[in-house]
PDB file of N, CA, C and O in Angstrom:
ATOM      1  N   UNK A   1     -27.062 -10.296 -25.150  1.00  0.00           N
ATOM      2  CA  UNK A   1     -26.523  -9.399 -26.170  1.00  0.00           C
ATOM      3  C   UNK A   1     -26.940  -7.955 -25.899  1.00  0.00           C
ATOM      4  O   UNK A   1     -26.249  -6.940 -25.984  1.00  0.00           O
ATOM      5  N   UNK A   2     -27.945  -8.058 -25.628  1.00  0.00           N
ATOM      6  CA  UNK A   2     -28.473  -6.427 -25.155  1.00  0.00           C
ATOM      7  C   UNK A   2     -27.965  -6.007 -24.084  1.00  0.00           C
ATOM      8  O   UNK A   2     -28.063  -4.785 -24.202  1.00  0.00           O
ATOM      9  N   UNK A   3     -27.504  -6.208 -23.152  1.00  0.00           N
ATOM     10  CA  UNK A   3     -26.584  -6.074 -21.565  1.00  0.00           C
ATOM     11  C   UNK A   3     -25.512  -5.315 -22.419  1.00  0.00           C
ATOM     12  O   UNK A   3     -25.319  -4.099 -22.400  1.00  0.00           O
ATOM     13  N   UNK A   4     -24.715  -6.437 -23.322  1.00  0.00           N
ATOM     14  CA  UNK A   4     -23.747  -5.872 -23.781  1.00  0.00           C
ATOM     15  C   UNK A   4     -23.481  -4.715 -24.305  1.00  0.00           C
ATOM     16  O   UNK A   4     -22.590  -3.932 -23.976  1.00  0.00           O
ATOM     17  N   UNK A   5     -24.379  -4.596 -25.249  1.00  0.00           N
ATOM     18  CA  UNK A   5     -24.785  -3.506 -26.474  1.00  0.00           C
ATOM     19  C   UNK A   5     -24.994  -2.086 -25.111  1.00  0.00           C
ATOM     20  O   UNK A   5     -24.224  -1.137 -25.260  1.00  0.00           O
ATOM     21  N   UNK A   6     -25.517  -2.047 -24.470  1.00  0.00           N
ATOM     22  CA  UNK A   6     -25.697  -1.188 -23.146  1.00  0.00           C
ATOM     23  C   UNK A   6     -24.418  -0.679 -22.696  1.00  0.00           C
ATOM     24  O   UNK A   6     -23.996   0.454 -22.925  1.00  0.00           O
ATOM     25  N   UNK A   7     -23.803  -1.627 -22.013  1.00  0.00           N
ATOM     26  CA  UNK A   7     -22.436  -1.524 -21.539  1.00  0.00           C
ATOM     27  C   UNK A   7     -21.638  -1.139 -22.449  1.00  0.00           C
ATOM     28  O   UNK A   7     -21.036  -0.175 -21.976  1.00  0.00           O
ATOM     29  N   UNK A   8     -21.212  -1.380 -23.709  1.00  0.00           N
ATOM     30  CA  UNK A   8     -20.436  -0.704 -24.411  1.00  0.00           C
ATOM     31  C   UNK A   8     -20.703   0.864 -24.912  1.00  0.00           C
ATOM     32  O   UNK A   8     -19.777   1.546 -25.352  1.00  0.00           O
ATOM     33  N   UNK A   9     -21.984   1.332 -24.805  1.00  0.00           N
ATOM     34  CA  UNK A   9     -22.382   2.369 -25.040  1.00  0.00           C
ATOM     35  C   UNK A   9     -22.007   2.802 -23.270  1.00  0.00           C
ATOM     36  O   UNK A   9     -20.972   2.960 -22.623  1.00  0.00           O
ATOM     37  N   UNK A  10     -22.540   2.828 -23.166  1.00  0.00           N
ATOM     38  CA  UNK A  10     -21.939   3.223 -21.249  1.00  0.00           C
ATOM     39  C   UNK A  10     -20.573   3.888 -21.093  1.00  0.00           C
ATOM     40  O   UNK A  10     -20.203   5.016 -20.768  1.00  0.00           O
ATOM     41  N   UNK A  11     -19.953   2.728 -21.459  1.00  0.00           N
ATOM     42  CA  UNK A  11     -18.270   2.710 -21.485  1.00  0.00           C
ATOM     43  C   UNK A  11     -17.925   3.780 -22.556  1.00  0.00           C
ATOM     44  O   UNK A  11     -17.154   4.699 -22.278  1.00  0.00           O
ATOM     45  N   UNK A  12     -18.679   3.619 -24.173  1.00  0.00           N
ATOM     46  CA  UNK A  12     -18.090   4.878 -25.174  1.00  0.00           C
ATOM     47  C   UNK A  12     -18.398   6.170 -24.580  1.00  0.00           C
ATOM     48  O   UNK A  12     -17.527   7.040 -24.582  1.00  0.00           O
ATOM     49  N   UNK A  13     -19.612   6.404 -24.042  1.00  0.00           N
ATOM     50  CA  UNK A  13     -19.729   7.996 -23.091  1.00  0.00           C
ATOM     51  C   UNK A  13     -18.940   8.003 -22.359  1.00  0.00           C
ATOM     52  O   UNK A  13     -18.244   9.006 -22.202  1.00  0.00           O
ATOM     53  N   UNK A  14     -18.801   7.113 -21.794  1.00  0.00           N
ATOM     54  CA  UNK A  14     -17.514   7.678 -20.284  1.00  0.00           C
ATOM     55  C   UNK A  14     -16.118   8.280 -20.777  1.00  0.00           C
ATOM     56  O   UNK A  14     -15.383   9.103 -20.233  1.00  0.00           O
ATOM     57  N   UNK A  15     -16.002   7.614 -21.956  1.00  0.00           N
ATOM     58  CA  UNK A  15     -14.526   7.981 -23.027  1.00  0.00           C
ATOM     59  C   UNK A  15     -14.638   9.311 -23.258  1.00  0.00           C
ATOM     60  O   UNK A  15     -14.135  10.355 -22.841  1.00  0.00           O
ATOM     61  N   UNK A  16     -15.295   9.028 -23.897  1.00  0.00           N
ATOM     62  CA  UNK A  16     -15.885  10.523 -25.118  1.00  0.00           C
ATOM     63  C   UNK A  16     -15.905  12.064 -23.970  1.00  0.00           C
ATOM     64  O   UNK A  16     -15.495  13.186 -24.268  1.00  0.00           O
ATOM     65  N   UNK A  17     -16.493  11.637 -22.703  1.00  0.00           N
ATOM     66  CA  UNK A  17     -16.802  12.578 -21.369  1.00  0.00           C
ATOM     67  C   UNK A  17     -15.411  13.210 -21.006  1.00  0.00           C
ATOM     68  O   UNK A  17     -14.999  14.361 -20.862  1.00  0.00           O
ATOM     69  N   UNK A  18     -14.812  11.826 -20.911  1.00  0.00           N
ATOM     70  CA  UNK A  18     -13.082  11.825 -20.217  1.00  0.00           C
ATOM     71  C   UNK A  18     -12.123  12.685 -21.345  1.00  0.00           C
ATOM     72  O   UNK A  18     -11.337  13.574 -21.020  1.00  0.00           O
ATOM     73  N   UNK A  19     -12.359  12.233 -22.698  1.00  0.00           N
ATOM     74  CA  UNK A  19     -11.532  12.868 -23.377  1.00  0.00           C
ATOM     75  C   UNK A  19     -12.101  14.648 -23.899  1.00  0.00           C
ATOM     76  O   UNK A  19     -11.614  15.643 -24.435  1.00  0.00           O
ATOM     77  N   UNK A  20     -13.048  14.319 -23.482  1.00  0.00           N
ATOM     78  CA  UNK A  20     -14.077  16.054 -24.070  1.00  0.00           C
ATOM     79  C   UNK A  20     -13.653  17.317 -22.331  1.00  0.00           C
ATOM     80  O   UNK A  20     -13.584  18.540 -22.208  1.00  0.00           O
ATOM     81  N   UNK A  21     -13.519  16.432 -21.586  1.00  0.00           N
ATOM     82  CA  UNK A  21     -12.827  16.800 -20.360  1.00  0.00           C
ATOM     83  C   UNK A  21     -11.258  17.584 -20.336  1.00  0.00           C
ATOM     84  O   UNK A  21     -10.943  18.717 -19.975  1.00  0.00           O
ATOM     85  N   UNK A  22     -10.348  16.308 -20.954  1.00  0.00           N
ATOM     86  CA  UNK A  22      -9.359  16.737 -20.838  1.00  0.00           C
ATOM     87  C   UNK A  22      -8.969  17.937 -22.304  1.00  0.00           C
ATOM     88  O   UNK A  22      -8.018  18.715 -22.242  1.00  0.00           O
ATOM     89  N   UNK A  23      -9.680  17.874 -23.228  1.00  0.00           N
ATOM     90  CA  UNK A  23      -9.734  19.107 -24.493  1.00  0.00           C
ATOM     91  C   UNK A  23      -9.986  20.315 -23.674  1.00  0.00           C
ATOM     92  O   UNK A  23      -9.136  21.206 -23.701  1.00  0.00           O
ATOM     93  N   UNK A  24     -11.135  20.467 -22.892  1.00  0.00           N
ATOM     94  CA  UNK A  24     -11.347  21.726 -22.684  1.00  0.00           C
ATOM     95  C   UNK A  24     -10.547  21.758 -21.487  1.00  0.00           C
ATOM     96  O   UNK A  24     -10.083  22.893 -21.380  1.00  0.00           O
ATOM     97  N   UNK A  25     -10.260  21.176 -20.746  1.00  0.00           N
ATOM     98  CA  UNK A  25      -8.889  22.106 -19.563  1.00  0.00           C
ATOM     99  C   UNK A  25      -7.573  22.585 -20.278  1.00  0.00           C
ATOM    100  O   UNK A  25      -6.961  23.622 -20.020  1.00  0.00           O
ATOM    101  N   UNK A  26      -7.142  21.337 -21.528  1.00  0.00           N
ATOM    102  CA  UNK A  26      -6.385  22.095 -22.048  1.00  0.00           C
ATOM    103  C   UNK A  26      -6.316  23.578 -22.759  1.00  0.00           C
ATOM    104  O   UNK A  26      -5.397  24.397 -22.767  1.00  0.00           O
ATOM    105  N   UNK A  27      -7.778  23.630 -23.424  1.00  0.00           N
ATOM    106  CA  UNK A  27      -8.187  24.828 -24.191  1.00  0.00           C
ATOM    107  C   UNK A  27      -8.398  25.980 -22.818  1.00  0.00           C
ATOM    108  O   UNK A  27      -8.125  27.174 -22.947  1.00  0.00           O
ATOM    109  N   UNK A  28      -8.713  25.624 -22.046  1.00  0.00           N
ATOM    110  CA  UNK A  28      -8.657  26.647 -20.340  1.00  0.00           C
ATOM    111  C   UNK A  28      -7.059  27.079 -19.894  1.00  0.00           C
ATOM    112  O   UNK A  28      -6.618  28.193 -19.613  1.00  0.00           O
ATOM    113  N   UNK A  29      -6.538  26.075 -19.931  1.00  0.00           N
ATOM    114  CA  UNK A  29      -5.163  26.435 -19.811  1.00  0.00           C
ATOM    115  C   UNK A  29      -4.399  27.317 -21.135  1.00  0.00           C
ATOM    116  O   UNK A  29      -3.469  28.090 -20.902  1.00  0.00           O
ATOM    117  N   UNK A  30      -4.901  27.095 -22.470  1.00  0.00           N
ATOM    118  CA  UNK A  30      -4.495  28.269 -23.183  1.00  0.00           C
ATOM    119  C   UNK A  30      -5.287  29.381 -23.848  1.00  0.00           C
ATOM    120  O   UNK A  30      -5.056  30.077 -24.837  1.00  0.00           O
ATOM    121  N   UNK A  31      -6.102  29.336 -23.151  1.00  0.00           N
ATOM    122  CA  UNK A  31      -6.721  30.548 -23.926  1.00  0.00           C
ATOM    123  C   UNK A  31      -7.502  31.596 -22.360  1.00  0.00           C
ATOM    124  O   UNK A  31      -8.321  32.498 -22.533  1.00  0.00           O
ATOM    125  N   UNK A  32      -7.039  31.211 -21.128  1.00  0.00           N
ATOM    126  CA  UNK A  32      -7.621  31.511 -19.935  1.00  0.00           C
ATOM    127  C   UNK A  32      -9.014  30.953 -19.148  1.00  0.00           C
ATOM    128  O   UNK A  32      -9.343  29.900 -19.695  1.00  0.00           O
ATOM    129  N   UNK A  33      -9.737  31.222 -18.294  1.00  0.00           N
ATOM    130  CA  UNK A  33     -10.733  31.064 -18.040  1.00  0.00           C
ATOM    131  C   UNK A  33     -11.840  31.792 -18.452  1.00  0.00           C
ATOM    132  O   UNK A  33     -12.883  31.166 -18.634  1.00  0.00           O
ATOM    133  N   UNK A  34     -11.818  33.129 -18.657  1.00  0.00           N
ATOM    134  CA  UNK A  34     -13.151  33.873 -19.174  1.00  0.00           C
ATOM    135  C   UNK A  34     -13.461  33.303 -20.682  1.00  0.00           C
ATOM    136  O   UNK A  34     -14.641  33.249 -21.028  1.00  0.00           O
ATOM    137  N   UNK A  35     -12.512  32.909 -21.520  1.00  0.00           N
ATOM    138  CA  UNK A  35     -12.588  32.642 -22.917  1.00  0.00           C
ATOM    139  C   UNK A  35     -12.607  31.070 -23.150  1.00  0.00           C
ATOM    140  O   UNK A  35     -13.104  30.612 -24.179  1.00  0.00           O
ATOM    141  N   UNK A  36     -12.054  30.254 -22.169  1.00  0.00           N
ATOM    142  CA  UNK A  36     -12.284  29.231 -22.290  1.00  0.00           C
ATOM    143  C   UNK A  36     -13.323  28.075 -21.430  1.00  0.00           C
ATOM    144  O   UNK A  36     -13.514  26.914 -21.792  1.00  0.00           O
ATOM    145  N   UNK A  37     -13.999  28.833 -20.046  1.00  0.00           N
ATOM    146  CA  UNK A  37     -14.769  28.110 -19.673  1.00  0.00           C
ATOM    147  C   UNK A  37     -16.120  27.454 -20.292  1.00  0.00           C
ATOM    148  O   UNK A  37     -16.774  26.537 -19.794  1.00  0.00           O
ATOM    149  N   UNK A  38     -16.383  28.179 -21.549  1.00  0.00           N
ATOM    150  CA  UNK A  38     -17.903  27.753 -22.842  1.00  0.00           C
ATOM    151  C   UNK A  38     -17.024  26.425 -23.287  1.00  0.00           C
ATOM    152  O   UNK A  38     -17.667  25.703 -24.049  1.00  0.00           O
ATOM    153  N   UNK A  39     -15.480  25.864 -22.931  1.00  0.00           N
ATOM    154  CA  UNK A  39     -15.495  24.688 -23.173  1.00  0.00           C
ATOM    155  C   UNK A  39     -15.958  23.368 -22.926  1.00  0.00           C
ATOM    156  O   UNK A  39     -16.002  22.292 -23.522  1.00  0.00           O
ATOM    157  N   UNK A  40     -16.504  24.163 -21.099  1.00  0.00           N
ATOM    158  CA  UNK A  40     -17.131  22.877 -20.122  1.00  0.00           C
ATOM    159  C   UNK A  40     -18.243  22.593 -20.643  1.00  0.00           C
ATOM    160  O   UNK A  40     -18.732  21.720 -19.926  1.00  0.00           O
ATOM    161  N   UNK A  41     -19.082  22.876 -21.668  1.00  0.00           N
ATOM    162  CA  UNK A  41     -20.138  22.545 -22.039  1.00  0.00           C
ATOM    163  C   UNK A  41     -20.580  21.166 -22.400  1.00  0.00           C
ATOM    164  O   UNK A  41     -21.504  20.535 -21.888  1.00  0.00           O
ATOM    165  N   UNK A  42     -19.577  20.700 -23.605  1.00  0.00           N
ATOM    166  CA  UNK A  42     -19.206  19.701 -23.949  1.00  0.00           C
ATOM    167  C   UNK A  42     -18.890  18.352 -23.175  1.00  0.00           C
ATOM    168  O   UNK A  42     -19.302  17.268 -23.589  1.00  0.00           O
ATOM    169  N   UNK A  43     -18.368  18.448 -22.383  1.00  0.00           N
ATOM    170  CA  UNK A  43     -18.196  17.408 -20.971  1.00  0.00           C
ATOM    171  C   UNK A  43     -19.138  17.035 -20.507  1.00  0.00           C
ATOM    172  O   UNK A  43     -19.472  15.851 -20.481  1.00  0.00           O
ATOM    173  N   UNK A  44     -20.047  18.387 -19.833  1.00  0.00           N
ATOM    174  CA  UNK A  44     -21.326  18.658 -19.158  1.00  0.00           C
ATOM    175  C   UNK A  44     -22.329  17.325 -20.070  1.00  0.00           C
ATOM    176  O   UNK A  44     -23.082  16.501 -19.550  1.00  0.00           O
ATOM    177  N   UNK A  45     -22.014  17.492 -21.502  1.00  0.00           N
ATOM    178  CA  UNK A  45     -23.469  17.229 -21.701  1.00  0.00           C
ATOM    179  C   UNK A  45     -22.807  15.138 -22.241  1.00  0.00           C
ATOM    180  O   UNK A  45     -23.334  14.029 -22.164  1.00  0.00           O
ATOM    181  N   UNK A  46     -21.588  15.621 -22.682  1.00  0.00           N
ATOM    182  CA  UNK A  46     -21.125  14.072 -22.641  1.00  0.00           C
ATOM    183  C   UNK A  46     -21.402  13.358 -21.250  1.00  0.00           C
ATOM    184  O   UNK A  46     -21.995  12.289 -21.399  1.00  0.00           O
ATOM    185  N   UNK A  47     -21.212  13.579 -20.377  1.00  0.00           N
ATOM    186  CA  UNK A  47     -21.164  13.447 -18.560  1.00  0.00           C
ATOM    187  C   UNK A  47     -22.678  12.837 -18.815  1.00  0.00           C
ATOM    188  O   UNK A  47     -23.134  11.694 -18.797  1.00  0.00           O
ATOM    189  N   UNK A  48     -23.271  14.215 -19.073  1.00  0.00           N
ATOM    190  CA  UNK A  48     -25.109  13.526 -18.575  1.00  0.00           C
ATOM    191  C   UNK A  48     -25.161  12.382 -19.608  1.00  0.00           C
ATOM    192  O   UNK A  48     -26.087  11.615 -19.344  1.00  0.00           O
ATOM    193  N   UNK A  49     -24.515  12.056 -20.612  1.00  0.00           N
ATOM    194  CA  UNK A  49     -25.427  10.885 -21.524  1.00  0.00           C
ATOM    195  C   UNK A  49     -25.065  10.072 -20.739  1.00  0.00           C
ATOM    196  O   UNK A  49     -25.960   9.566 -20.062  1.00  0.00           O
ATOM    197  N   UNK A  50     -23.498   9.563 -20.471  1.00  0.00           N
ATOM    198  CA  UNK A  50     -22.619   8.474 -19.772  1.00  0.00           C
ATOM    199  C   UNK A  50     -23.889   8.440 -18.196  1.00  0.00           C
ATOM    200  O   UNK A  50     -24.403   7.335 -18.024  1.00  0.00           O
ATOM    201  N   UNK A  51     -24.160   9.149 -17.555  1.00  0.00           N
ATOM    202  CA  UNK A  51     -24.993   9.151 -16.800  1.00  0.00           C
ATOM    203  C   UNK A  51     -26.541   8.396 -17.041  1.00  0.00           C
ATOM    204  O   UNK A  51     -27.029   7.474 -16.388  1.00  0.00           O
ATOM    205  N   UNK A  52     -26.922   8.882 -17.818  1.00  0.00           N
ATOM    206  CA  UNK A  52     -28.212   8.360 -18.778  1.00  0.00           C
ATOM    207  C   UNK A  52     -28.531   6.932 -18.674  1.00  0.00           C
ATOM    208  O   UNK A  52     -29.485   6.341 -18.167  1.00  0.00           O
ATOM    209  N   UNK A  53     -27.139   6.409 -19.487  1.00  0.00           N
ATOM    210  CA  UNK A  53     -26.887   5.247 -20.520  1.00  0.00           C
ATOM    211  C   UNK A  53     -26.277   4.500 -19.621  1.00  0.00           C
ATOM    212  O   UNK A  53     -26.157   3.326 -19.971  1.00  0.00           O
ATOM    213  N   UNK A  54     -25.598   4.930 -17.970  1.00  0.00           N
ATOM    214  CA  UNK A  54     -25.711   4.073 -16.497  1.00  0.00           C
ATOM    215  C   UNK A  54     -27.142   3.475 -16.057  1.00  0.00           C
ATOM    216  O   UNK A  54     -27.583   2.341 -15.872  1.00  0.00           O
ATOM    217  N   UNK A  55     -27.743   5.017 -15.966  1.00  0.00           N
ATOM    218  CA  UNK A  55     -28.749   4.428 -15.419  1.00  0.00           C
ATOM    219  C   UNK A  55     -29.947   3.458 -15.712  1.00  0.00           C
ATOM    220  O   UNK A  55     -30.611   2.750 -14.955  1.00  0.00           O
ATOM    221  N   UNK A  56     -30.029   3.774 -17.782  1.00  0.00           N
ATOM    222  CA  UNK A  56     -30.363   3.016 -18.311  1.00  0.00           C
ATOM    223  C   UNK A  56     -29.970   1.543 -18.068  1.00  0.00           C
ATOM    224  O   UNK A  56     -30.779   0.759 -17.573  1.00  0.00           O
ATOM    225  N   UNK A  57     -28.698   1.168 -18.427  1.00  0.00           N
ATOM    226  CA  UNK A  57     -28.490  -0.410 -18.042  1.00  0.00           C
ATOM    227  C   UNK A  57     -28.634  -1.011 -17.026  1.00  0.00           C
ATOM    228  O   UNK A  57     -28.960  -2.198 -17.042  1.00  0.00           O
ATOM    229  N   UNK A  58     -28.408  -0.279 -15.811  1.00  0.00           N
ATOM    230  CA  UNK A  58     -28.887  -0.447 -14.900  1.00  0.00           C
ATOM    231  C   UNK A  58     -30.602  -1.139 -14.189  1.00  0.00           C
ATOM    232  O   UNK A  58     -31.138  -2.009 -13.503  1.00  0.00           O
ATOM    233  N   UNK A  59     -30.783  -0.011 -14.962  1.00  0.00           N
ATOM    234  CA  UNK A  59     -32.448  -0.451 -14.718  1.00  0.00           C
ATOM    235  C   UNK A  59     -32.766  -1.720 -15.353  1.00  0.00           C
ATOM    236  O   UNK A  59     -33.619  -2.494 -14.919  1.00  0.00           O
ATOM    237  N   UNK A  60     -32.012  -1.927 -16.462  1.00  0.00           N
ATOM    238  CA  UNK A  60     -32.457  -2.874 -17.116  1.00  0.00           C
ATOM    239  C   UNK A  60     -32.165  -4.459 -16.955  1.00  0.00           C
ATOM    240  O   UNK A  60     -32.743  -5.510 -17.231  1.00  0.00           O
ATOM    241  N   UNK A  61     -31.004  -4.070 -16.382  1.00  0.00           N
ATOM    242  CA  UNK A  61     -30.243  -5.105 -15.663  1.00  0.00           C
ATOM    243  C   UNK A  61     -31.132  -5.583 -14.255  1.00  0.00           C
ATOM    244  O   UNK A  61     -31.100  -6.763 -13.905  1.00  0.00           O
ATOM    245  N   UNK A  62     -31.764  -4.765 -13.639  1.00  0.00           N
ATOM    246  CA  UNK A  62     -32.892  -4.866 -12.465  1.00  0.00           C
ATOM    247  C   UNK A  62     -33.888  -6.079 -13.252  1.00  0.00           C
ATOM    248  O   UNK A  62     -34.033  -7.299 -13.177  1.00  0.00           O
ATOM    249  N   UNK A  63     -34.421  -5.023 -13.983  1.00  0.00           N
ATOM    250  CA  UNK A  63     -35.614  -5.472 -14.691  1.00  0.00           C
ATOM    251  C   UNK A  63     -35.422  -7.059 -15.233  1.00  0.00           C
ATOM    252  O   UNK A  63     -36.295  -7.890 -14.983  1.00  0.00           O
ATOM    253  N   UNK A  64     -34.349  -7.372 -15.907  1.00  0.00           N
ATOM    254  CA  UNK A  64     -33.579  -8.628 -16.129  1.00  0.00           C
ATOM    255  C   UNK A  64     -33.512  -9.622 -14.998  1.00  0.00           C
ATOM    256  O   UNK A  64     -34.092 -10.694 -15.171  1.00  0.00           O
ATOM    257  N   UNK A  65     -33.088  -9.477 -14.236  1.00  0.00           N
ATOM    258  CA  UNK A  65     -32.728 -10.297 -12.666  1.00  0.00           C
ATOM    259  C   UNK A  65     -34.154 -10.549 -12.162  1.00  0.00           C
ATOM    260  O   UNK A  65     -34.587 -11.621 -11.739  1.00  0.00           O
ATOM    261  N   UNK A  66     -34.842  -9.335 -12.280  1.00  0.00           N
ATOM    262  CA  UNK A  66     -36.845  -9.558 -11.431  1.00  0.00           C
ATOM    263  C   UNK A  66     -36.961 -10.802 -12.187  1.00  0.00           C
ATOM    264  O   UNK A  66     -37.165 -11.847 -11.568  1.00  0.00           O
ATOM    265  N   UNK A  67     -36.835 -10.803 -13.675  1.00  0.00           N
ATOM    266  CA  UNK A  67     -37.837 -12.117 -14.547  1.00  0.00           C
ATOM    267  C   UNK A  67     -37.512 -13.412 -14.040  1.00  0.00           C
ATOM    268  O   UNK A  67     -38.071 -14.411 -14.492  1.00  0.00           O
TER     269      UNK A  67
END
């Protein structure tokens, strides 16, 4: 159950990353680049959790398989 609970959090960052992604290119595409690149922020930091919450299950999934 905990694998799971992992993986679905995994998977909701990767969403949340993907769709916080495609908001701010759109907001880049209308409002330019000098005014709209403070959109990449948002991605940036969705990106690192989805990253995080990989490496987290990951490890844990290690740690799981050692026992």
């Amino acid at each position: 159950m905990n694998q799971r609970v992992h993986l679905i959090a995994e998977r909701l960052w990767g969403i949340i990353a993907l769709v916080a992604l495609l908001a701010a290119l759109y907001h880049i595409s209308q409002a330019g680049w000098e005014d709209g690149k403070s959109a990449l922020l948002f991605p940036g930091i969705a990106g690192a959790w989805y990253l995080t919450r990989r490496g987290l299950r990951r490890k844990l999934s290690a740690s799981d398989d050692a026992s």
